[in-house]
N, C-alpha and C positions, 0 to 999 in steps of 0.2 A: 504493500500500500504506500502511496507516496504522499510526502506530505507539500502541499503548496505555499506559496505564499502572498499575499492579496495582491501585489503586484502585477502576478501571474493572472492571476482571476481578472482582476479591472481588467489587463489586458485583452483575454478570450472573452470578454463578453460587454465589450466596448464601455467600459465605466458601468457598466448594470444598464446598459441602455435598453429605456421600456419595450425599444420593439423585440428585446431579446428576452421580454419574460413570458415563460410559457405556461406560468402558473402557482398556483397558493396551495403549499400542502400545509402539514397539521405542525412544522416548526416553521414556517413564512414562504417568503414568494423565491419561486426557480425559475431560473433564466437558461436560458443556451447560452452556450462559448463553444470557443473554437481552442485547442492549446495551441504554442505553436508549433508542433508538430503534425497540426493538421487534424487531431483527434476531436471530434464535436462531443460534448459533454454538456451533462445539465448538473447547473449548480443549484443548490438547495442553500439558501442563506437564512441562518437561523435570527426572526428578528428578533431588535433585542427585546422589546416590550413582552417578548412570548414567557409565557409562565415555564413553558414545560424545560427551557436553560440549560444549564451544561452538562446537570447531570443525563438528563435523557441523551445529548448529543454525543455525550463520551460513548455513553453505554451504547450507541447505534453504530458509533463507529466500528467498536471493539466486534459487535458482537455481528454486525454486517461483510466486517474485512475477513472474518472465519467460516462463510457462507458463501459456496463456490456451488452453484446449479444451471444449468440452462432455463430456467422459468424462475429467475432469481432476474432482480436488476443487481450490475454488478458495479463495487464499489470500487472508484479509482482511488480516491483519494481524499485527504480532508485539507480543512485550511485553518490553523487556531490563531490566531494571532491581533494581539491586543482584546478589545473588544468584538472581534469579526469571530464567527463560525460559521465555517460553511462545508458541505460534504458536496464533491463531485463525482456523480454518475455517471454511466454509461448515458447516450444520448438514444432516445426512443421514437423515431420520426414517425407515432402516428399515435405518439398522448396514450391516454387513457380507454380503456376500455365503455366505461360510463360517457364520454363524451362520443365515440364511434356508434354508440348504439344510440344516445339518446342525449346528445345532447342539442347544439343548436344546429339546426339545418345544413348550413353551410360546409358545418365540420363533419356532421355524420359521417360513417363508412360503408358502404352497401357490402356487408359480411353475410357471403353465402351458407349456405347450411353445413357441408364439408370443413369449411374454417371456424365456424362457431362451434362445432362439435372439438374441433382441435381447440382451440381456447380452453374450453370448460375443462378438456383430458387435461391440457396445460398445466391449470392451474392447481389441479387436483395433484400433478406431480410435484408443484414446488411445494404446498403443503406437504405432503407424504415425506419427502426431503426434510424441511423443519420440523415437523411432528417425529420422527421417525428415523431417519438416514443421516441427519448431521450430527457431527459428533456434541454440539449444543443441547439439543432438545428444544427447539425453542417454537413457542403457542405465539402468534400475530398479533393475538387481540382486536385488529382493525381492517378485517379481509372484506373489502366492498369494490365496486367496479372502481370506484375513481380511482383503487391503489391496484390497480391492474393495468401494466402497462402492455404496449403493444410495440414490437418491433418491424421494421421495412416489411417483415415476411408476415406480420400479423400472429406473430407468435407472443404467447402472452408472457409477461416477465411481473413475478409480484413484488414491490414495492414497499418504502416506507413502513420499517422494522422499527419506529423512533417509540411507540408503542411495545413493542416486544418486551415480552420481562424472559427472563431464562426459566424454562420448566425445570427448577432444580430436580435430580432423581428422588431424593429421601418426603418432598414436600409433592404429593400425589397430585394438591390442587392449590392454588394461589389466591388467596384470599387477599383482594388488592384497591384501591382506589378505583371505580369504572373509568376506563378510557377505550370508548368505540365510539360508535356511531349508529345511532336510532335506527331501527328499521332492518340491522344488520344483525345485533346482539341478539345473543342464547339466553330464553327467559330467565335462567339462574344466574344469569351472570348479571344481567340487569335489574334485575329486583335483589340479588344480594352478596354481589361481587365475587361471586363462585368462579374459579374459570379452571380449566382444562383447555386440552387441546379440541375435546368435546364443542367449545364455543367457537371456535375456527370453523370446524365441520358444519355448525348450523350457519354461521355467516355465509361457507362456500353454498351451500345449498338453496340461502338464497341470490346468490350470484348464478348459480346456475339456472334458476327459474327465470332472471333478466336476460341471458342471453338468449333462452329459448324463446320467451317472449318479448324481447325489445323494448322495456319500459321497467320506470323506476319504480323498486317493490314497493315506495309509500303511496304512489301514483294509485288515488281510488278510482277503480269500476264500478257502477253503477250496474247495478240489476233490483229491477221493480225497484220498491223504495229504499232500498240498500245499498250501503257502498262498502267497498271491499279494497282491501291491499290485495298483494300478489298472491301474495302465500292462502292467505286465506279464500282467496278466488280459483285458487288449487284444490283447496281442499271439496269446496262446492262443486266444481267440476268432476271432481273424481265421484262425489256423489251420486252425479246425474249420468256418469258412466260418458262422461263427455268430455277427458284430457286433450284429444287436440286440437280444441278448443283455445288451448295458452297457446299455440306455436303461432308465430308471431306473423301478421298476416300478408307484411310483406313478400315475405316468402311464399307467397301464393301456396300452389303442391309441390312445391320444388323441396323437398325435404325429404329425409329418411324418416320414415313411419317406428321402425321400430326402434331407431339409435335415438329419437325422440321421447319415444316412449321410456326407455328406459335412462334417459335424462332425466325425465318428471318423477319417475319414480325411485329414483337417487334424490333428486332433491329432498322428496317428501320423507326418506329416510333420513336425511341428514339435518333436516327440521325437526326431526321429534322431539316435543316439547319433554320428555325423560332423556337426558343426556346419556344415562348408561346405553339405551338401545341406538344413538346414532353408531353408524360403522367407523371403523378408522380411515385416515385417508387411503390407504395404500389399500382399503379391498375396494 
């Protein structure tokens, strides 16, 4: 891991010039640069107003630089100096997964059924990896489309570890401050700060009901006098014996019926409001 120095930075990314920011994660706003060897990279600059401050930064660094997957965003480097923190990335030319599916018009990405089916496996492996295969152990806490990134080939790279606490071995569950994000979070983890790797699984699960469906899971549907979230508009459909119903309608019939099918019913596993019954990443 190399370390920079803001010199370096102002230089690749023209003084922080606005037209080089490509976005506000959960420690402040990322910009593109360029180093000068030609590598394009996204800096993450931690502002200073942010609550979440050096400890969280140290521990992303540390625990990011020892985190080596293909469905990982990979970490160059960091920058500590004076009051400045900033961590540079790998550079991602096609954002976020949440902005490609739904975000404004202009940016959307017309993501065929073949490549969202890759996404969702994607993401499934770089979990499986932290949950499982790193010698870390380490639970996300914040798995939601916006930290799902997308590289040239549209292949999914997860994102923003700044949230990550280490799954110590001896301590089975982490009883912790909540930091996720609404709509995303495992009912125990949300009503009483329980987390496991358990809570990652119900986050992916519902990441995978947006990609099948193309919309954000707070996003209510209306049926008769009711409105509904995603997940919950899953479960009604499965009721009525009517799941392809969710596959998203852009997709006309251009889709796989049954790699569909058993997306939805993965998800619906890895929602289960009993955390012992979701599965682990890796089955």
């Amino acid at each position: 891991m190399s370390l920079f120095n803001v010199r370096q930075i102002k230089g690749a990314t023209n003084n922080f010039d606005i037209a080089n920011k490509i976005g506000e994660g959960g420690f402040g706003p990322v910009y593109k640069g360029r180093l000068s060897d030609g590598t394009l990279v996204a800096v993450k600059q931690l502002s200073s107003k942010s609550k979440q401050g050096n400890r969280e930064f140290l521990n992303e660094i540390g625990m990011i630089s020892a985190l080596n997957h293909p469905h990982l965003v990979k970490l160059y480097g960091c920058c500590v100096e004076g009051d400045q923190l900033m961590l540079i990335y790998e550079y991602l030319e096609n954002n976020s997964l949440a902005r490609a599916l739904f975000g404004a018009a202009e940016h959307q990405i017309k993501l065929d059924w073949p490549t969202r089916y890759k996404i969702c496996v994607g993401i499934a492996r770089g979990l499986a990896y932290l949950h499982e295969e790193s010698r870390l152990k380490v639970v996300h806490r914040d798995i939601k489309a916006t930290n799902v990134l997308l590289d040239k080939d549209l292949n999914p790279k997860i994102s923003d570890f700044g949230l990550a606490k280490l799954d110590e071995e001896e301590n089975t569950h982490i009883s912790t401050r909540i930091a996720g994000t609404y709509g995303y979070m495992a009912p125990e983890y949300a009503m009483h700060g329980y987390l496991t790797d358990k809570a990652d699984v119900y986050s992916f699960g519902i990441v995978a009901l947006e990609i099948l469906h193309g919309s954000n899971n707070t996003t209510l549907r209306q049926k008769g006098s009711e409105a509904f979230h995603l997940l919950d508009w899953a479960h009604v459909l499965k009721e009525e014996n009517n799941l392809m119903e969710l596959v998203d309608k852009r997709l006309g019939s251009n889709f796989n019926k049954e790699e569909a099918l058993i997306m939805i019913n993965v998800a619906l596993l890895c929602t289960n409001v009993t955390s012992a019954l979701r599965p682990a990443m890796s089955s």
